[in-house]
C-alpha positions as protocol buffer text, in pm:
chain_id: "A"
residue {
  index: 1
  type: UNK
  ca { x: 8994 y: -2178 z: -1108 }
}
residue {
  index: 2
  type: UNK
  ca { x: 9255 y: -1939 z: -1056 }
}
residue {
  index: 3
  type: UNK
  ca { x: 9253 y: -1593 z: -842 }
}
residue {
  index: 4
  type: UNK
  ca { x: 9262 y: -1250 z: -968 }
}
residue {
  index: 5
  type: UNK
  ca { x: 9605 y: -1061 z: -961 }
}
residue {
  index: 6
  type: UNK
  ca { x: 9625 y: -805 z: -623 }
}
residue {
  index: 7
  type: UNK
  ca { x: 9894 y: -556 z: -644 }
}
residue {
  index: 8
  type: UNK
  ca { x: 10085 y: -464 z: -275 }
}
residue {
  index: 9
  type: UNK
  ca { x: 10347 y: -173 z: -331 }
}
residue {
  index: 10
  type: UNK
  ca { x: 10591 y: -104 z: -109 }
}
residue {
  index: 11
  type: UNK
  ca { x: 10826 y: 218 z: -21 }
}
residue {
  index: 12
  type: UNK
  ca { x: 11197 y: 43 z: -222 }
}
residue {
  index: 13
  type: UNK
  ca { x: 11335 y: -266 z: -223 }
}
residue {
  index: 14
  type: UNK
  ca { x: 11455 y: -320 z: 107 }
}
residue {
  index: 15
  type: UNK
  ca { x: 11124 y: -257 z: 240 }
}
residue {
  index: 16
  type: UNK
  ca { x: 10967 y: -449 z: 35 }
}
residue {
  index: 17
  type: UNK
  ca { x: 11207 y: -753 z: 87 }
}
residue {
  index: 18
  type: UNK
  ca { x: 11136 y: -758 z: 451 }
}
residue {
  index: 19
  type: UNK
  ca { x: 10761 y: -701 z: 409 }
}
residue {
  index: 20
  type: UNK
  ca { x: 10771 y: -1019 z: 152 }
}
residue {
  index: 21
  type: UNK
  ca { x: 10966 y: -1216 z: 425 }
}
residue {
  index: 22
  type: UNK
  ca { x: 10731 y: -1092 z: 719 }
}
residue {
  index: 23
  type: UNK
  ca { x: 10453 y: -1248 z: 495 }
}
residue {
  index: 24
  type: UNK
  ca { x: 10598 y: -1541 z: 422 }
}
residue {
  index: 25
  type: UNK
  ca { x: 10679 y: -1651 z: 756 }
}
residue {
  index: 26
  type: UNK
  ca { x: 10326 y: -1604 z: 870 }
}
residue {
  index: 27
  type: UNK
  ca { x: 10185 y: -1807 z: 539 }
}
residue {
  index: 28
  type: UNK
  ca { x: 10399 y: -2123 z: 635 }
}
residue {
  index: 29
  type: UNK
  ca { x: 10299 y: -2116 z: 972 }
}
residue {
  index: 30
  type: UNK
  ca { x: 9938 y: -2106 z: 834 }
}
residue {
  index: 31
  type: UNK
  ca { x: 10014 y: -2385 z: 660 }
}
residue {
  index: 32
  type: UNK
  ca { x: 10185 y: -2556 z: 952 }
}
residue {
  index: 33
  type: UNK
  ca { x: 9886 y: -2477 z: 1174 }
}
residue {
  index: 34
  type: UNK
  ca { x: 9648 y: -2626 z: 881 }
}
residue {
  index: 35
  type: UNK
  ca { x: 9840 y: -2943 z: 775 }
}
residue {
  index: 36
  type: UNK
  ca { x: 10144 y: -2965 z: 1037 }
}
residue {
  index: 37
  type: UNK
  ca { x: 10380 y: -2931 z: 723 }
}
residue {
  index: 38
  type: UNK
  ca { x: 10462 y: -2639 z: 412 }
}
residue {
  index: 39
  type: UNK
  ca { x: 10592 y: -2668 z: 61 }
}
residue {
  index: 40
  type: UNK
  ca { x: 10758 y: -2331 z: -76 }
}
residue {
  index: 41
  type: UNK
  ca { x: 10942 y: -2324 z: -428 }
}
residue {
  index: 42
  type: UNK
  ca { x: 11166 y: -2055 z: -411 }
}
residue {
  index: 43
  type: UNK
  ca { x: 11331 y: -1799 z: -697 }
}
residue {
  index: 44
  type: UNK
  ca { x: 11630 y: -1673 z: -770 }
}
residue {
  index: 45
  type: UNK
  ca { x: 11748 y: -1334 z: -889 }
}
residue {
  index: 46
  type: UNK
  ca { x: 11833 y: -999 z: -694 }
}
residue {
  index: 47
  type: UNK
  ca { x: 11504 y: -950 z: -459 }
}
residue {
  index: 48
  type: UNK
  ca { x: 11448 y: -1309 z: -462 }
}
residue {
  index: 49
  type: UNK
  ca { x: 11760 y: -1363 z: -266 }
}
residue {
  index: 50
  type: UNK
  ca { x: 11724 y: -1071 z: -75 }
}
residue {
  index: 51
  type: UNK
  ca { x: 11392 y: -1147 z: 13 }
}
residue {
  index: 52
  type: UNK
  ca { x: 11580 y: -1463 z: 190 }
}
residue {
  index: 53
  type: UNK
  ca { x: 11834 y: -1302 z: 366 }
}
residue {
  index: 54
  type: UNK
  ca { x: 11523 y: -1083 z: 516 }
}
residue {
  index: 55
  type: UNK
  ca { x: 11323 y: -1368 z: 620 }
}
residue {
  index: 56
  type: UNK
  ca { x: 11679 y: -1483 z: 780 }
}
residue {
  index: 57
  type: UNK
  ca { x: 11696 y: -1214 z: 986 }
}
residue {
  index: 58
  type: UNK
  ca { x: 11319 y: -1178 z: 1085 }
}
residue {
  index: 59
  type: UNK
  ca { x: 11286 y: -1178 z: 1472 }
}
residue {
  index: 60
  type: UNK
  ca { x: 11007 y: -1427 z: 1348 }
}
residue {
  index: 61
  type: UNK
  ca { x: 11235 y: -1673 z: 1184 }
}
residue {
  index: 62
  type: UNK
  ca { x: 11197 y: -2000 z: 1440 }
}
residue {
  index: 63
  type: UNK
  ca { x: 10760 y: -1974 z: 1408 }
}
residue {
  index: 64
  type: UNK
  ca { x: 10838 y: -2185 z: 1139 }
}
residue {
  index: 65
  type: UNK
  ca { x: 10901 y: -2549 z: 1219 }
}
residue {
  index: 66
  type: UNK
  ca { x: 11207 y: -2521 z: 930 }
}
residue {
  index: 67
  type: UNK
  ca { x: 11228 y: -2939 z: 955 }
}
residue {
  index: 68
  type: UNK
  ca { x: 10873 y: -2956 z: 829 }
}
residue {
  index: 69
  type: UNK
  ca { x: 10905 y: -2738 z: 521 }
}
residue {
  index: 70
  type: UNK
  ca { x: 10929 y: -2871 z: 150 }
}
residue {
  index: 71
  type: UNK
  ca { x: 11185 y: -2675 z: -52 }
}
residue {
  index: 72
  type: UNK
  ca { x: 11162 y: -2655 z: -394 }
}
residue {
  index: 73
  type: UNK
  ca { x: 11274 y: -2461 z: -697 }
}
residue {
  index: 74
  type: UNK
  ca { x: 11093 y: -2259 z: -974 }
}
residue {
  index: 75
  type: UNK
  ca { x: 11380 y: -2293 z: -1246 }
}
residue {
  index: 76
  type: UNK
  ca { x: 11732 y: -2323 z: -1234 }
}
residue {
  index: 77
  type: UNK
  ca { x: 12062 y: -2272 z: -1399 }
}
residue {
  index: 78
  type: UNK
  ca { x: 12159 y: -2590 z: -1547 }
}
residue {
  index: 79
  type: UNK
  ca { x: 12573 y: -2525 z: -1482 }
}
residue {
  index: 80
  type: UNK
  ca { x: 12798 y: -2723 z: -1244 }
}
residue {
  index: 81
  type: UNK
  ca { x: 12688 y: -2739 z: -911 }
}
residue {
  index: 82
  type: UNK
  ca { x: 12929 y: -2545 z: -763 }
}
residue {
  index: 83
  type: UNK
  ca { x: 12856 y: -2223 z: -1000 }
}
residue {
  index: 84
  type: UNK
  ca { x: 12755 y: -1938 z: -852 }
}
residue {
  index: 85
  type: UNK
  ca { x: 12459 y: -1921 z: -1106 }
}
residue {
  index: 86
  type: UNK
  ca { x: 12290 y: -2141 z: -953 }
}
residue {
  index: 87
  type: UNK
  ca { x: 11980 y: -2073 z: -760 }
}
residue {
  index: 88
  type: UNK
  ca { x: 12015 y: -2354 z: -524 }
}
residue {
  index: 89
  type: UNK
  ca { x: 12389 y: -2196 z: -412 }
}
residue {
  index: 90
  type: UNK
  ca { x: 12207 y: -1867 z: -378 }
}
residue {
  index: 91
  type: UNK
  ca { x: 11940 y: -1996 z: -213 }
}
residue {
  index: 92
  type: UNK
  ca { x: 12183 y: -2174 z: 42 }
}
residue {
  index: 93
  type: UNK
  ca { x: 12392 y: -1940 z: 135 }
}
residue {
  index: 94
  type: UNK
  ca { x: 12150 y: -1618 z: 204 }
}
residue {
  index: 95
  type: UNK
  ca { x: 11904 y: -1898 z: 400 }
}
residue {
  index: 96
  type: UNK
  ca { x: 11894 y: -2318 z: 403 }
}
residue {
  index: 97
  type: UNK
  ca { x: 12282 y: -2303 z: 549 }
}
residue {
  index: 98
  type: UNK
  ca { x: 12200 y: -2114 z: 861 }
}
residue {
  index: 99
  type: UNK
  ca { x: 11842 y: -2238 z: 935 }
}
residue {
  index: 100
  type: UNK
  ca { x: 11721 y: -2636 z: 1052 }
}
residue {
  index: 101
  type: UNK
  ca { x: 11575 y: -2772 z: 728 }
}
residue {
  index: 102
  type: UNK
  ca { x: 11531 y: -3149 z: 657 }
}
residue {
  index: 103
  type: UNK
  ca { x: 11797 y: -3182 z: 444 }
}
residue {
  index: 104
  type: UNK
  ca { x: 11548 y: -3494 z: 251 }
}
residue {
  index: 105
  type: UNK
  ca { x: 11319 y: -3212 z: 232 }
}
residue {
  index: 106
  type: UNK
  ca { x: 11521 y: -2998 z: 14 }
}
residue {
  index: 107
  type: UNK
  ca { x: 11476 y: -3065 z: -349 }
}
residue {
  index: 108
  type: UNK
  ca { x: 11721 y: -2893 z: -598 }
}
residue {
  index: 109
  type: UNK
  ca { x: 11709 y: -2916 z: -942 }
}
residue {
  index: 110
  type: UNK
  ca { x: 11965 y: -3137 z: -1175 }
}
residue {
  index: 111
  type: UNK
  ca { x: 12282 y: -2945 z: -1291 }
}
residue {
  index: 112
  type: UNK
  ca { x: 12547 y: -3043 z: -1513 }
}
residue {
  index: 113
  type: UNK
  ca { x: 12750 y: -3327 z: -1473 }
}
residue {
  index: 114
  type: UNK
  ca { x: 13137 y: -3281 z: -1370 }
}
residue {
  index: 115
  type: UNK
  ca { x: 13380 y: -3369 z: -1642 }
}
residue {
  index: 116
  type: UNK
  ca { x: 13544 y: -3739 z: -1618 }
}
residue {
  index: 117
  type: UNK
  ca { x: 13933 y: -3724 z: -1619 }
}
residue {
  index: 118
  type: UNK
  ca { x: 13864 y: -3827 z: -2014 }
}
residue {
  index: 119
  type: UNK
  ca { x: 13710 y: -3506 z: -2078 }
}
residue {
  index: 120
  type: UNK
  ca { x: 13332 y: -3651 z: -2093 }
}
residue {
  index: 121
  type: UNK
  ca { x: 13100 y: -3590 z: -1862 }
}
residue {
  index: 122
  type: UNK
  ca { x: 12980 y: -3850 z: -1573 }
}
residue {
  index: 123
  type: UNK
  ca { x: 12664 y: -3992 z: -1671 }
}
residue {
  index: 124
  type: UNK
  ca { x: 12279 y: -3897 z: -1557 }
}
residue {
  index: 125
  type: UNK
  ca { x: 12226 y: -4042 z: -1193 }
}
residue {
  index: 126
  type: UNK
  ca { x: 12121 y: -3749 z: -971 }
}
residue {
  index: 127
  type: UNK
  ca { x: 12418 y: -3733 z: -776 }
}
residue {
  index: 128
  type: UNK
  ca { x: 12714 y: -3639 z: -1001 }
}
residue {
  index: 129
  type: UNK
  ca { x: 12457 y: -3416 z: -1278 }
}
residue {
  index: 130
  type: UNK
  ca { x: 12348 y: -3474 z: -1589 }
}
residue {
  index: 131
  type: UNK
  ca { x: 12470 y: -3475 z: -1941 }
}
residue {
  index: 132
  type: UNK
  ca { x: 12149 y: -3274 z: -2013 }
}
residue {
  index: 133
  type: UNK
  ca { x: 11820 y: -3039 z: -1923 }
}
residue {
  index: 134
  type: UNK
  ca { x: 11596 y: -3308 z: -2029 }
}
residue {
  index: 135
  type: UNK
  ca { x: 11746 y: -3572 z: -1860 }
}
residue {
  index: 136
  type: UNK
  ca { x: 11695 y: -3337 z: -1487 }
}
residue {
  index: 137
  type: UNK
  ca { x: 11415 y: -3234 z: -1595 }
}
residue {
  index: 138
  type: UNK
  ca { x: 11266 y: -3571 z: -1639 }
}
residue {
  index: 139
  type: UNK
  ca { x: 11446 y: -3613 z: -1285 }
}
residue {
  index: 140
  type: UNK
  ca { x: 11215 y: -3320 z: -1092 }
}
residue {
  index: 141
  type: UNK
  ca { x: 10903 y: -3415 z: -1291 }
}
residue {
  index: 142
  type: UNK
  ca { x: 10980 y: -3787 z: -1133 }
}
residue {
  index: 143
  type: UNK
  ca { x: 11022 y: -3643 z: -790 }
}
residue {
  index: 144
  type: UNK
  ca { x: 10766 y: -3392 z: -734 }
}
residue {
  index: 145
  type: UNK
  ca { x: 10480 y: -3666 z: -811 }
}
residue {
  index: 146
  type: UNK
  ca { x: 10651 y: -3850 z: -534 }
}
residue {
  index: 147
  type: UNK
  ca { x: 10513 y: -3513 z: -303 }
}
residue {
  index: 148
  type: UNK
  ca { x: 10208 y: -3543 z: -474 }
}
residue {
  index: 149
  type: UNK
  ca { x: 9867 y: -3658 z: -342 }
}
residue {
  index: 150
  type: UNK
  ca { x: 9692 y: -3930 z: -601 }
}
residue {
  index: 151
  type: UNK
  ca { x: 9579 y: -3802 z: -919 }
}
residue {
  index: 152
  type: UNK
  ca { x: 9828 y: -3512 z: -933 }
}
residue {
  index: 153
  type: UNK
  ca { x: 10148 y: -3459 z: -1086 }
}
residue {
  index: 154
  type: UNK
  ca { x: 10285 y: -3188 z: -831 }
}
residue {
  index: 155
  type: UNK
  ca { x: 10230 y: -3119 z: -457 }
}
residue {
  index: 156
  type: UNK
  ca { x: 10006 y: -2893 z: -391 }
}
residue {
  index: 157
  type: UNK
  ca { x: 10285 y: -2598 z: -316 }
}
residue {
  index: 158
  type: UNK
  ca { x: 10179 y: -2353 z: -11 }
}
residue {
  index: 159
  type: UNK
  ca { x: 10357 y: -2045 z: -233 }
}
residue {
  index: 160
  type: UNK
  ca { x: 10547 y: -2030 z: -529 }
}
residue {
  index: 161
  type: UNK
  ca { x: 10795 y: -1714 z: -549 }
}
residue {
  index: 162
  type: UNK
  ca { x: 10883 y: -1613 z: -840 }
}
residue {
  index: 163
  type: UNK
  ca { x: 11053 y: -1318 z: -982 }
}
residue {
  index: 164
  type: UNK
  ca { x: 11031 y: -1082 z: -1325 }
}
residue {
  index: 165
  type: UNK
  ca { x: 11248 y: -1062 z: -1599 }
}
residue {
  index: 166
  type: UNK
  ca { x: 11248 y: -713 z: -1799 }
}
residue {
  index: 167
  type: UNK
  ca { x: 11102 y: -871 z: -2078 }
}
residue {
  index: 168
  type: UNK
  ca { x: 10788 y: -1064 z: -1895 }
}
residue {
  index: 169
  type: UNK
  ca { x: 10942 y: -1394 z: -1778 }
}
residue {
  index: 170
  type: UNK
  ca { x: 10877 y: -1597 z: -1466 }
}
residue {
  index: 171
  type: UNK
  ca { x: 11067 y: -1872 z: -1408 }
}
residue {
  index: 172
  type: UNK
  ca { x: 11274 y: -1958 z: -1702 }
}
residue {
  index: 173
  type: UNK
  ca { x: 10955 y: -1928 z: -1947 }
}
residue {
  index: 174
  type: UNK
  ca { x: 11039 y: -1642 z: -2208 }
}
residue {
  index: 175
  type: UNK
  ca { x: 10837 y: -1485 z: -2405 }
}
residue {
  index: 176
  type: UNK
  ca { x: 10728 y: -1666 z: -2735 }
}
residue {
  index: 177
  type: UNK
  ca { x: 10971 y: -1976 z: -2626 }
}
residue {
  index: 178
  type: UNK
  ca { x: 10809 y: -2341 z: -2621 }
}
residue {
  index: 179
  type: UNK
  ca { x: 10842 y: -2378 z: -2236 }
}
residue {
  index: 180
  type: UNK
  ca { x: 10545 y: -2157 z: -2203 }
}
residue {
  index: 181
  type: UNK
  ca { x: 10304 y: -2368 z: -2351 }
}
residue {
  index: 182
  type: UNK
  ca { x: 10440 y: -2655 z: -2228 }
}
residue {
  index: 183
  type: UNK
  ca { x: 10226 y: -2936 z: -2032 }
}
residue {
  index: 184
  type: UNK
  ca { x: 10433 y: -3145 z: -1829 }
}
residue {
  index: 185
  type: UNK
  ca { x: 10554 y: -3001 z: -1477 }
}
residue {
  index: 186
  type: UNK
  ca { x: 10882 y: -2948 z: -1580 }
}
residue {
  index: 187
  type: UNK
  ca { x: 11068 y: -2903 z: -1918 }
}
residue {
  index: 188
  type: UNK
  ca { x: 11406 y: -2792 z: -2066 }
}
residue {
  index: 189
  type: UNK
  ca { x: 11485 y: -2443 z: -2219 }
}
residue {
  index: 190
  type: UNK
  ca { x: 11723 y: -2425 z: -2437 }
}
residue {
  index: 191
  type: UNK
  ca { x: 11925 y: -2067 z: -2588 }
}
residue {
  index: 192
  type: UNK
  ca { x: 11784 y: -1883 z: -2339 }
}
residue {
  index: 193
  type: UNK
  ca { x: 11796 y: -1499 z: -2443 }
}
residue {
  index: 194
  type: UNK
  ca { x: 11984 y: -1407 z: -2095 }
}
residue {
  index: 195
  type: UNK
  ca { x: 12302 y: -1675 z: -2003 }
}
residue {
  index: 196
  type: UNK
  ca { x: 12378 y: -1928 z: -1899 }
}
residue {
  index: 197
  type: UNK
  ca { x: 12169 y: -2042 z: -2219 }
}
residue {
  index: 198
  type: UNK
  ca { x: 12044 y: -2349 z: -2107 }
}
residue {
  index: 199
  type: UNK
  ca { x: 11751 y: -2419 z: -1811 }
}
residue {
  index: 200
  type: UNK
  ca { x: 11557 y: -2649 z: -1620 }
}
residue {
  index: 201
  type: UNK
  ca { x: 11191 y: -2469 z: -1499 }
}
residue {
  index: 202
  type: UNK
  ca { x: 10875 y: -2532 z: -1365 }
}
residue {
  index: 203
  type: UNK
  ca { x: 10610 y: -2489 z: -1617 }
}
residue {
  index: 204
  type: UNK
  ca { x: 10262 y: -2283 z: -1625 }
}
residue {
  index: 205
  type: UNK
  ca { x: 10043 y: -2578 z: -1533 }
}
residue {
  index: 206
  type: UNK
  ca { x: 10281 y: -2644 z: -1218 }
}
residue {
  index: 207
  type: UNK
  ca { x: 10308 y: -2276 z: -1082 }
}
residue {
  index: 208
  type: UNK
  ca { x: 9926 y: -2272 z: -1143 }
}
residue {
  index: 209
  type: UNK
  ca { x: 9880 y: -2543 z: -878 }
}
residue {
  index: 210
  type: UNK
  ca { x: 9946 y: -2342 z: -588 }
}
residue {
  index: 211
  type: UNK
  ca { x: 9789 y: -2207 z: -352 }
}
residue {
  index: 212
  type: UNK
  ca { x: 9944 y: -1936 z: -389 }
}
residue {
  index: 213
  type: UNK
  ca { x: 10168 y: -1722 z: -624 }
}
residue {
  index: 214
  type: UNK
  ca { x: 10372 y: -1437 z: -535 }
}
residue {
  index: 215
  type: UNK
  ca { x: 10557 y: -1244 z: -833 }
}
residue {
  index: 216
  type: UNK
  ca { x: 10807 y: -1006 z: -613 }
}
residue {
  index: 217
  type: UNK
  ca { x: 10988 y: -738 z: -847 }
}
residue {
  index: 218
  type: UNK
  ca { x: 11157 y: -409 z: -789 }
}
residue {
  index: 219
  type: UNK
  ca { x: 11367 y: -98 z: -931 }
}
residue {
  index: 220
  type: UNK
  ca { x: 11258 y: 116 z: -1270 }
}
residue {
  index: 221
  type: UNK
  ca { x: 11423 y: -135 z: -1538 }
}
residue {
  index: 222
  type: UNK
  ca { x: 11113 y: -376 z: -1457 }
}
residue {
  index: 223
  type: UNK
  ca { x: 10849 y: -114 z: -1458 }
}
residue {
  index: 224
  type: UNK
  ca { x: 10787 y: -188 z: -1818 }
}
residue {
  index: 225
  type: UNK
  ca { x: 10754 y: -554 z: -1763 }
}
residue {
  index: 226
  type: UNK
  ca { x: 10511 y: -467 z: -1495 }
}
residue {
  index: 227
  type: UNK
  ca { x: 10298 y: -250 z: -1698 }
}
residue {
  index: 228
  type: UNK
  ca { x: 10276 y: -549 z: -1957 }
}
residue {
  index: 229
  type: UNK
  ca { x: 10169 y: -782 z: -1698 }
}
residue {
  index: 230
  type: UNK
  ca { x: 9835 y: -601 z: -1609 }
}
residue {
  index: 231
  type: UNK
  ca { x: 9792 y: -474 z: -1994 }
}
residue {
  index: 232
  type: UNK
  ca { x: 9577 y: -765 z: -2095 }
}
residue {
  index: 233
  type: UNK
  ca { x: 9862 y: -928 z: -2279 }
}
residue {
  index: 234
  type: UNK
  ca { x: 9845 y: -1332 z: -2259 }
}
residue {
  index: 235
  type: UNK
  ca { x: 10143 y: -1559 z: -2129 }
}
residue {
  index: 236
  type: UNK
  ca { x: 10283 y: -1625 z: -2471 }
}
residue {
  index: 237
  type: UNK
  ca { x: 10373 y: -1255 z: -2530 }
}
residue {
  index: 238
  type: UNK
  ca { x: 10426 y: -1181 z: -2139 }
}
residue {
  index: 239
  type: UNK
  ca { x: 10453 y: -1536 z: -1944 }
}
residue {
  index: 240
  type: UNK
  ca { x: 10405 y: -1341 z: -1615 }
}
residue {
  index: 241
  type: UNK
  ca { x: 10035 y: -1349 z: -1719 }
}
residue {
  index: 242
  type: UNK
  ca { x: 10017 y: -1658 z: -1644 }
}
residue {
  index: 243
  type: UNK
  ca { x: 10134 y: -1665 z: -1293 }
}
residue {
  index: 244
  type: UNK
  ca { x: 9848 y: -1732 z: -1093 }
}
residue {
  index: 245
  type: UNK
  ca { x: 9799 y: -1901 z: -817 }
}
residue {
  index: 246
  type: UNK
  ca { x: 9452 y: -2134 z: -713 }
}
residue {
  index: 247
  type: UNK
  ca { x: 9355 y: -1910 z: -380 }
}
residue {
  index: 248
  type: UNK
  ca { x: 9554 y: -1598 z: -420 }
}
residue {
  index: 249
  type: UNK
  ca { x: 9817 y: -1428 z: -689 }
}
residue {
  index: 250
  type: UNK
  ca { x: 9986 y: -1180 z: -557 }
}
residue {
  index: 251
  type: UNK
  ca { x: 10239 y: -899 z: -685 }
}
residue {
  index: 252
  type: UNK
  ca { x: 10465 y: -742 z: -444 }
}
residue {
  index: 253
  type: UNK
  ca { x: 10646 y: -455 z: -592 }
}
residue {
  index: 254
  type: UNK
  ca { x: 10837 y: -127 z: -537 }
}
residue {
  index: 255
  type: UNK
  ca { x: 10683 y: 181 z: -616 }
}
residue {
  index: 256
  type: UNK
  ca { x: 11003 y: 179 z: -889 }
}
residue {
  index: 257
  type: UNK
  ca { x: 10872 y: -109 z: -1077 }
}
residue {
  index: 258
  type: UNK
  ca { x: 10513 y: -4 z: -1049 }
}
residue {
  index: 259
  type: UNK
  ca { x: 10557 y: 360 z: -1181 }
}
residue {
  index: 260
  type: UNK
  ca { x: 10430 y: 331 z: -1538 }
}
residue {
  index: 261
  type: UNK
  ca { x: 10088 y: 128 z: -1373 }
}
residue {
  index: 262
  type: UNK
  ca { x: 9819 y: 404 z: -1400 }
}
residue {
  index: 263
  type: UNK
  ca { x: 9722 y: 528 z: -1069 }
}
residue {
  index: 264
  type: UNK
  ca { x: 10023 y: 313 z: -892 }
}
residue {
  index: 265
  type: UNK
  ca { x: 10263 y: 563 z: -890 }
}
């Protein structure tokens, strides 16, 4: 069973990123209180990262017992690991650097091996990248069933954040591509319509195991994409659709991206 999509709007997207991080910090504590640990995939993308530089910078930052928080990742670039592209780097340097995570806790995805001085690239263990998407995501499938209580193939992740593409997609599942039927946790995407062209992502199935989901999108150039996503449409056409979380789904946006919802604006 999966929960109903509630829409939050906020004022812009400063005050919604700080609203988003005020929430999260009080959902991992939950957590915390419940279980004694969290698990939190994280996004990439403008308010994504934003939304971690707020939580940063919350007076409410150290209620969170950071060492006892599993951090994972809803899709990622699959380029060097040093690019700037990559969600992981982003992630880093707006949050993980400057707060006291269990680095064994922290679970990137793969990224593209570094060239050998013959011009080939170093082969597929974890460390030094991987020749290819498949081969990391193979990698993360492999890992997250390590998190993952008996029977499942994923933890059961606390909140997933994910952002909004102006065409519908979550994650790195596009609209009408293969990923976003896909059943395994995690899968390769390949000629992505927005670069770097190739992917590693979560899939619908493994979002859909959370607790909760939180789609968290702002400014006018998503406010189509928005409108889609409570039209009816299914995930094929608009994979947001199919962002829903077990207990809650939730959709934190500016009053930007919500102006073409009737009665939102």
């Amino acid at each position: 069973m999966t929960a109903e999509p509630e829409l939050v709007l906020h004022r812009d997207a400063g005050v919604l990123a700080r609203a988003a991080a005020a929430r999260l910090i009080t959902r991992l504590v939950d957590a915390q209180t419940a279980r004694g640990e969290a698990s939190l995939v994280l996004t990439g993308g403008g308010i994504g990262i934003a939304l971690l530089r707020a939580v940063r910078s919350n007076p409410a930052l150290d209620a969170v017992d950071w060492g006892k928080v599993d951090i994972w990742w809803g899709d990622e670039r699959f380029v060097a690991a040093g690019s700037p592209d990559r969600n992981e780097r982003q992630a880093r340097e707006a949050l993980l650097d400057h707060i006291p995570v269990d680095p064994k806790r922290i679970f990137p995805m793969g990224h593209l091996a570094a060239p050998t001085a013959g011009g080939d690239v170093e082969g597929r263990a974890s460390a030094s990248g991987y020749t290819d998407p498949e081969s990391a995501a193979a990698e993360y499938t492999a890992l997250l069933a390590t998190r993952a209580v008996a029977g499942s193939a994923v933890p059961s992740f606390d909140v997933v954040l994910l952002g909004l593409g102006p065409e519908g997609h979550v994650a790195s599942l596009f609209p009408d591509s293969p990923a976003v039927v896909a059943t395994e946790p995690v899968v390769a995407v390949h000629d992505c319509p927005k670069p770097p062209p190739e992917r590693v992502t979560l899939t619908l199935p493994a979002i859909q195991s959370a607790h909760e989901v939180w789609v968290i999108v702002a400014g006018e150039e998503k406010a189509d994409a928005v409108a889609a996503s409570f039209s009816g449409a299914g995930p094929i056409t608009i994979p947001a659709t199919g962002a829903v979380g077990r207990d809650r789904s939730l959709w934190l946006a500016d009053r930007a991206a919500a102006s073409r919802l009737p009665g939102w604006q």
